[in-house]
N, C-alpha and C positions, 0 to 999 in steps of 0.2 A: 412578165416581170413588172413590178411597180416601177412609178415611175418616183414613187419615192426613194428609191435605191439609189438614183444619183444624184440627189438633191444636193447633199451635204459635198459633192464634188462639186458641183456648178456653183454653190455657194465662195466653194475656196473659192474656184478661180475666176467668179467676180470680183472676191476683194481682192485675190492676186493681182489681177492685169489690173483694174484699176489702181493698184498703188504702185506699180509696177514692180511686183518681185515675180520672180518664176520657181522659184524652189520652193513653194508652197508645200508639193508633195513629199519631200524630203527632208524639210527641215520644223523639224516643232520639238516641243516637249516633250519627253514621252513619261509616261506612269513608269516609278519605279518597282522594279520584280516584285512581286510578294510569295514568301513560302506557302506553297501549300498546306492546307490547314490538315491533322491528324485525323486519319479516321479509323472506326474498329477495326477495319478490314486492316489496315498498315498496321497497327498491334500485333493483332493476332500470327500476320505474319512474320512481323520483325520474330515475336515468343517465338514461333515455329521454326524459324530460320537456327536462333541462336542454341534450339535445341538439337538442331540438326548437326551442328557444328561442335559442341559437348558430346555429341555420340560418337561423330569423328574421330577427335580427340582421346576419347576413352580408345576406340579402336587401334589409333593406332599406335598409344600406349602399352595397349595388349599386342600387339606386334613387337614392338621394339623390346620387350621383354620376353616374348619365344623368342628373339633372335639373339637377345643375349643368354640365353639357357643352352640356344643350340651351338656356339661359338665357347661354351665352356665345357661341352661334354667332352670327355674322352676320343681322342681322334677315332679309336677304333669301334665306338659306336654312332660314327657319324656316318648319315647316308647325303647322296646325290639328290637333288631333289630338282625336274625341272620345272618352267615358267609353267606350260600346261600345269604341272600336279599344282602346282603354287593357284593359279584362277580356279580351279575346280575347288580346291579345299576353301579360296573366298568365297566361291560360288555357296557350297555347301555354309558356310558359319552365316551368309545374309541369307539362306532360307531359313537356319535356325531359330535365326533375331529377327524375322522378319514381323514380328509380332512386336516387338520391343521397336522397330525402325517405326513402325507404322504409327507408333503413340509419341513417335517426336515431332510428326505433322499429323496432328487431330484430324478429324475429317471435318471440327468444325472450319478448318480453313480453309477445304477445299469449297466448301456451303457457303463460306462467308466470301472469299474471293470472286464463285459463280455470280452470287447477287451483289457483288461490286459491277462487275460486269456486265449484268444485267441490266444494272441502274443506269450504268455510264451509255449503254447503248439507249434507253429511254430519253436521257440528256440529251443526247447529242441529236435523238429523232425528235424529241422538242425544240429543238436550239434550229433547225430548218424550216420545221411548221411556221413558228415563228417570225423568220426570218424572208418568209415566203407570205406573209400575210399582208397583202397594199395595205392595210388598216394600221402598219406598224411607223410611228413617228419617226424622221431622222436622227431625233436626236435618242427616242430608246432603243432606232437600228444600231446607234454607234456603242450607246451603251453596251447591247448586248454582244457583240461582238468583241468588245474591251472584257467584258468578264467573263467570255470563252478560254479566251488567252489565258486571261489572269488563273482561268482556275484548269486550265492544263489540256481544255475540252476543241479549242479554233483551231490546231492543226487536225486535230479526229473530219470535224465537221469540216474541211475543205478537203481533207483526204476521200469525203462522202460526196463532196459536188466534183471532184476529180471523177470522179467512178461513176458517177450519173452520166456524166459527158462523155466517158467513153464507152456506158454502154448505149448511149443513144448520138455515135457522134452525128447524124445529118438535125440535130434539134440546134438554132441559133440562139436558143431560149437558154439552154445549158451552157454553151460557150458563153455566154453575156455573164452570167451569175457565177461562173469559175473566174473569170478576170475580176468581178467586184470582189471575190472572193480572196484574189490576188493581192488586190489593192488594199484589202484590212489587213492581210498577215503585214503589208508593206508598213502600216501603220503602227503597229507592234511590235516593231524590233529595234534595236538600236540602229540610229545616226551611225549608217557608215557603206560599203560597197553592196553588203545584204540586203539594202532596199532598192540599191540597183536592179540584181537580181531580179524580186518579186517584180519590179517598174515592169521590165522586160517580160516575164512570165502574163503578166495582166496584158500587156499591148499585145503578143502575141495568139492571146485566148481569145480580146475582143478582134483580132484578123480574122479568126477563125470562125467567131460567129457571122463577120459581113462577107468572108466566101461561100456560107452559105445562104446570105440573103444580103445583100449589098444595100438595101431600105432598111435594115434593122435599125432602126431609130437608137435604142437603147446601145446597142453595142458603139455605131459610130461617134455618139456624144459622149457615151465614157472615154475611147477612147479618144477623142479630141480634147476631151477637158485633162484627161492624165497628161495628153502629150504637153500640153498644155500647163501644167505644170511641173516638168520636168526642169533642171537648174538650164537656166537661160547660155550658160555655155557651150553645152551640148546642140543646141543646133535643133528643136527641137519643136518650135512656134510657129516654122513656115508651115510644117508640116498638118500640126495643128488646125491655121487658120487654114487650108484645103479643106481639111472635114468637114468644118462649120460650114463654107461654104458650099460645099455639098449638099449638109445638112438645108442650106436655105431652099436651095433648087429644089432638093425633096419634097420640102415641107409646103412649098408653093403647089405643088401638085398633088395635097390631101387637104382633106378637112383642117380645118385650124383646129389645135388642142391647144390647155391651156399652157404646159412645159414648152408648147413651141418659143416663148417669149426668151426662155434663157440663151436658146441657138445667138440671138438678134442682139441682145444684152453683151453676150462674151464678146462673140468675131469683133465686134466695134468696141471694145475694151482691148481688144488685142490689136486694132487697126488702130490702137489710137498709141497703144504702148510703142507698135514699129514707127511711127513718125506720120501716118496716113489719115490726118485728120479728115479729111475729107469724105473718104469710105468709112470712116468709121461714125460723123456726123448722117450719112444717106441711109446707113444698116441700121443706127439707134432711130432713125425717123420713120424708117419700113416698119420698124416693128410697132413702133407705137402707131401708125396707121391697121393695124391688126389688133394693137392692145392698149388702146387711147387711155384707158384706166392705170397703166400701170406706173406706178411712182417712180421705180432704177431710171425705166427710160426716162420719163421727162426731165429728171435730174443729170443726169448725164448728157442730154440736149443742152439742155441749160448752161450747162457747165463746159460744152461746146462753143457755145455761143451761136446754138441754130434757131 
């Protein structure tokens, strides 16, 4: 998994804990709905449908009119007729008309429906490639996940990393990329108990990736950055800063990469939101001993007063 996937999280919740909000993940703007746009295939169905429903209608005009013929005949040529004979004799009139049924749904609809189908399954197996490509920016990750949604396609494609992860549940690769996967639907839906939900579904996928590797880098920083921005009433931050710190002890026993800076950046934006200037002055100082180049920290030193 890129490590550009969670850029645009570590992003929030640097500027979160530094200005101190915690509801980052919960609370924004969000795009309003747009209609899906018409296509031929919706056409030809809708003609097809409303054809269907004109033949109905004729039918069972032609009913209501045997049944008023047979209610004015003469008692004494009226017979008993049961429900069997009644389905047989329907049975019999729709193999009659089955000729005439069959030209109320053209078969271009069924042609035209298949290669909707078709198409939407190409979509949505581009919309992963994609999505799966480190070469891909955060900000056209977000794009293109915003105009999943928009266009009807981002629950299909996490119903597809749902099904990857269970057919391969020991991959932590899978589990990581179903919680990111979480955390977009979370960002697409309206302001309200609904993004709770998804909150929970994402923190729970990335458990599931660190029981099967408890070093997964990617999983534990997602989740620490989500927990991380969770609304600050919930209780939510302690937890949080454990991961990071975690995260530091890990990272201390690997190679330095360059993402490892955000670990060192956040905890000490969060040590400094709890009241713990101190720890949070010692963790922006570690890191810039690791990442002497990097402007947050020295800024955030500074503004310490270390």
């Amino acid at each position: 998994m890129s490590q550009n996937s969670l850029a645009v999280l570590a992003a929030a919740a640097v500027i979160s804990a530094a200005a101190g909000a915690g509801a980052a993940l919960f609370v924004g703007r969000k795009a309003e709905p747009q209609a899906a746009p018409a296509t031929s295939a919706n056409v030809v169905e809708r003609a097809a449908f409303e054809a269907l429903v004109a033949r109905n209608a004729a039918l069972e005009k032609d009913l209501a009119a045997l049944r008023t013929r047979v209610e004015m005949a003469p008692s004494d040529t009226r017979t008993s007729v049961s429900d069997d004979a009644v389905a047989a004799a329907v049975e019999r009139w729709m193999r009659a008309n089955a000729e005439q049924l069959a030209s109320a749904a053209p078969a271009a609809v069924v042609e035209d429906t298949g290669a909707a189908a078709r198409e939407r399954e190409r979509s949505i197996a581009d919309a992963l490639a994609k999505l799966e490509d480190p070469a891909l920016s955060d900000a056209a990750r977000q794009r293109l996940w915003k105009e999943l949604f928009q266009a009807g396609l981002g629950d299909q494609v996490l119903a597809e990393l749902e099904a990857r992860a269970e057919r391969d549940p020991n991959d932590p690769n899978a589990r990581c990329d179903l919680a990111q996967a979480y955390l977009q639907k979370l960002f697409n839906v309206p302001m309200g108990p609904e993004q709770g939900l998804w909150g929970t579904k994402a923190d729970k996928a990335f458990d599931a990736a660190l029981a099967l590797d408890e070093n997964h880098w990617e999983a534990r920083f997602g989740k620490a950055v989500a927990l991380s921005n969770w609304p600050a009433f919930l209780g939510k931050q302690p937890e949080a800063i454990k991961h990071f710190e975690i995260l530091i002890q890990q990272q201390a026993r690997q190679a330095s990469q360059p993402h490892f800076v955000n670990t060192h950046l956040i905890l000490g934006n969060m040590y400094m939101q709890a009241g713990q200037k101190d720890k949070a002055l010692a963790t922006w100082q570690a890191g810039a001993a690791q990442f002497p180049s990097n402007e947050s920290l020295r800024k955030q030193i500074e503004l310490a007063g270390g």
